[in-house]
C-alpha positions as CSV (number, residue, x, y, z in Angstrom):
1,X,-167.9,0.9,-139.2
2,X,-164.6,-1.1,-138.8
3,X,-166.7,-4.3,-138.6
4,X,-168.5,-3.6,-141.9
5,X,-165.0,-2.9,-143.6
6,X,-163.6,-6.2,-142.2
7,X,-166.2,-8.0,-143.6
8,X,-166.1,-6.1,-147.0
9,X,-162.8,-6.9,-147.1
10,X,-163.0,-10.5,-145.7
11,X,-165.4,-11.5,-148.5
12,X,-163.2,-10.4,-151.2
13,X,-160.4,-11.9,-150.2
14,X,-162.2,-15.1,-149.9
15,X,-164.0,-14.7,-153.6
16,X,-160.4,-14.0,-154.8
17,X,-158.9,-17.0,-152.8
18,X,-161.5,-18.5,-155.0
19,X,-160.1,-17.5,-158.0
20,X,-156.6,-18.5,-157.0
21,X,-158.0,-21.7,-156.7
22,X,-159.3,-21.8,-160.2
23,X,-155.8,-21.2,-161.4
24,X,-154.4,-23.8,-159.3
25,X,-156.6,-26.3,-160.6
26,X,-156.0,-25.0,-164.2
27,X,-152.3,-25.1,-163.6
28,X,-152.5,-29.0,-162.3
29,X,-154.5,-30.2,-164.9
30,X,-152.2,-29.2,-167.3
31,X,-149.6,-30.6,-165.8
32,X,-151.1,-33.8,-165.7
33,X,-152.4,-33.4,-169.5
34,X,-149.2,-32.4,-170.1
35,X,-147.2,-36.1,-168.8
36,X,-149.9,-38.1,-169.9
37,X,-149.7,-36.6,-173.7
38,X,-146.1,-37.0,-173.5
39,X,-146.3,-40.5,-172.3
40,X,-148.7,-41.4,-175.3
41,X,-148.2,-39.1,-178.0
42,X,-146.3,-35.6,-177.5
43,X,-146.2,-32.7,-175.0
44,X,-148.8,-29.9,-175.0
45,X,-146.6,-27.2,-176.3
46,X,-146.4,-23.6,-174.0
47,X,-146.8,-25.6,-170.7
48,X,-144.6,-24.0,-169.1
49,X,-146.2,-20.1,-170.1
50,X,-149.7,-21.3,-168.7
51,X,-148.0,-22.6,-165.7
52,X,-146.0,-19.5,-165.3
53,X,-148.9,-17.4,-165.6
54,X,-151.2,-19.0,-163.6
55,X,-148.5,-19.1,-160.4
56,X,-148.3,-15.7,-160.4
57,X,-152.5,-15.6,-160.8
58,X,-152.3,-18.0,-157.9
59,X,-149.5,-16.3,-155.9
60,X,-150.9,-12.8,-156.0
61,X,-155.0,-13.4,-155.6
62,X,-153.7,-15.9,-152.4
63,X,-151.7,-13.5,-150.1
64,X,-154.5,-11.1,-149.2
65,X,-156.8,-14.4,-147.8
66,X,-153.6,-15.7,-145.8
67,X,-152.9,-12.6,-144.6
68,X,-156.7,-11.9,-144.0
69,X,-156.7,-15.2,-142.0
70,X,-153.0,-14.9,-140.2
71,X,-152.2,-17.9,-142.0
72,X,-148.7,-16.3,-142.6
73,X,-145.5,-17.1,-140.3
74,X,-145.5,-14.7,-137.4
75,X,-142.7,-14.5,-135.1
76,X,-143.5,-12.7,-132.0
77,X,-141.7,-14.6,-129.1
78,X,-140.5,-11.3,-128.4
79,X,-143.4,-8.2,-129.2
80,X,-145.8,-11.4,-127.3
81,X,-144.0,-10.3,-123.9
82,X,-144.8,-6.6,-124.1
83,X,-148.0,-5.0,-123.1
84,X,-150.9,-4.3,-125.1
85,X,-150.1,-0.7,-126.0
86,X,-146.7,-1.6,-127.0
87,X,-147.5,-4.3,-128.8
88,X,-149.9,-1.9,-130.3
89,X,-147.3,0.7,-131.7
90,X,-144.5,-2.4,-133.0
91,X,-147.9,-3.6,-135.0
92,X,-148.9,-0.2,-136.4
93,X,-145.3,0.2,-137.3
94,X,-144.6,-3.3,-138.9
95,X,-148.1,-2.8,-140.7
96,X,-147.4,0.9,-141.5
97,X,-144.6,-0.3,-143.9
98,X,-146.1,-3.4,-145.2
99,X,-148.8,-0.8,-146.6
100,X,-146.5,1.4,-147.7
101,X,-144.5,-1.4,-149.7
102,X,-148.1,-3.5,-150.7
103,X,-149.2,0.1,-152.4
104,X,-146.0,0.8,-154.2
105,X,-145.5,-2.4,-155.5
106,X,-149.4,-2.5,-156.6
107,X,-149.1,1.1,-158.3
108,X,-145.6,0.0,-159.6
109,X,-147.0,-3.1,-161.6
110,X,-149.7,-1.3,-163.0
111,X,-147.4,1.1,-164.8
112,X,-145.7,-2.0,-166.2
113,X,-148.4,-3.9,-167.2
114,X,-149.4,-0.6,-168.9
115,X,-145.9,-0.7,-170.7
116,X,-146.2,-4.1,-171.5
117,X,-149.8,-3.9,-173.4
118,X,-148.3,-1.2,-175.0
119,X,-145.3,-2.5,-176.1
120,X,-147.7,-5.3,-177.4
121,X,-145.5,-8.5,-175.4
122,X,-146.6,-11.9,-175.3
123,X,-145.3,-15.2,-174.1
124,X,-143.0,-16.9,-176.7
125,X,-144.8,-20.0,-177.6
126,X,-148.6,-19.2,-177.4
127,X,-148.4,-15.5,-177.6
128,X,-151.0,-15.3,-174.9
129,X,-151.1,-10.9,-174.0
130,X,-148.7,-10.7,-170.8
131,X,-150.3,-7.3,-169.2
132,X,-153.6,-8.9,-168.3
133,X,-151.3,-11.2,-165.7
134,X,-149.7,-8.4,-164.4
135,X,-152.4,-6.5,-163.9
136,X,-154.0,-9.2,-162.0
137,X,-151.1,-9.4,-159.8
138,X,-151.3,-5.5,-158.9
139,X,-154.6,-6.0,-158.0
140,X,-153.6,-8.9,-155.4
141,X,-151.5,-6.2,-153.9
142,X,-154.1,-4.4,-153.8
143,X,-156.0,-6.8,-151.8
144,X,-153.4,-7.2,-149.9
145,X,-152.9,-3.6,-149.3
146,X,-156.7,-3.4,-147.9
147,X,-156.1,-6.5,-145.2
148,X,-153.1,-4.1,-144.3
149,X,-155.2,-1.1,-143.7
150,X,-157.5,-3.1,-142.2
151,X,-154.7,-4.4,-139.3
152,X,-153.1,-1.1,-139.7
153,X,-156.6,0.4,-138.0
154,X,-156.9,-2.7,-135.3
155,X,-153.4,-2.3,-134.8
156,X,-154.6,1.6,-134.1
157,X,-156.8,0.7,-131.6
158,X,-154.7,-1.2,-129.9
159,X,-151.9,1.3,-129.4
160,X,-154.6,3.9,-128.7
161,X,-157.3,1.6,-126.1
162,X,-154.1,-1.2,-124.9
163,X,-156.7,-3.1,-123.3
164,X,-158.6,-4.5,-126.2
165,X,-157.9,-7.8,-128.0
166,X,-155.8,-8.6,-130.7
């Protein structure tokens, strides 16, 4: 069961990696449209809102494949020296409150972006809608919120078994 949810959760990370991709890309090119039209003729106007919005895109639909794939910065030269069961518990607790934090701060920025489509806000120059960003960035703490259950329940097992691999 915990090996189909890891790779439920592994493929969705990766499509939204995707995604966060497809900002990045939109967000380069432009950049670069951006200083070549000013070098020729004139800026694109609301740069800077696209390039906003899509870093936060980028930001949020990234985290949950990085921490899917431990390609975060982990300092362990301590919690490494413990045995397994320990290092069990320290993870279940570290994870624990990640969660915690990842689902508050997803449920949090829905509200807002509720608040802000109703409040009708936009960006200044374009007037691109700003809730659909938001909303997009909740839902990469969502994402990120299932990776953490997902280590949350490995890091279960370990504190529980102690002899299994990380």
């Amino acid at each position: 069961m915990i090996m189909l949810f890891e790779r439920f959760v592994h493929k969705l990370t990766f499509r939204t990696a995707q995604a966060a991709q497809v900002a990045m890309v939109l967000a380069m090119s432009i950049i670069v449209a951006n200083i070549i039209l000013r070098i020729l003729w004139k800026p694109l106007g609301g740069t800077v809102e696209i390039v906003e919005m899509t870093g936060a895109i980028l930001l949020a639909l990234g985290v949950a494949y990085t921490a899917m794939t431990k390609g975060h910065i982990m300092v362990g030269v301590l919690v490494d020296r413990f045995p397994l069961r320990i290092q069990g518990i320290v993870d279940l607790l570290i994870t624990g409150i990640s969660l915690f934090f990842s689902l508050i701060l997803a449920r949090e920025l829905f509200f807002f972006a509720i608040s802000m489509m109703e409040k009708g806000f936009v960006t200044g120059h374009l007037k691109i809608p700003l809730a659909p960003a938001i909303f997009i960035v909740s839902f990469g703490f969502i994402m990120l919120a299932l990776v953490l259950l997902l280590d949350l329940v490995k890091a279960l097992n370990l504190a529980l078994k102690g002899g299994a691999s990380r």
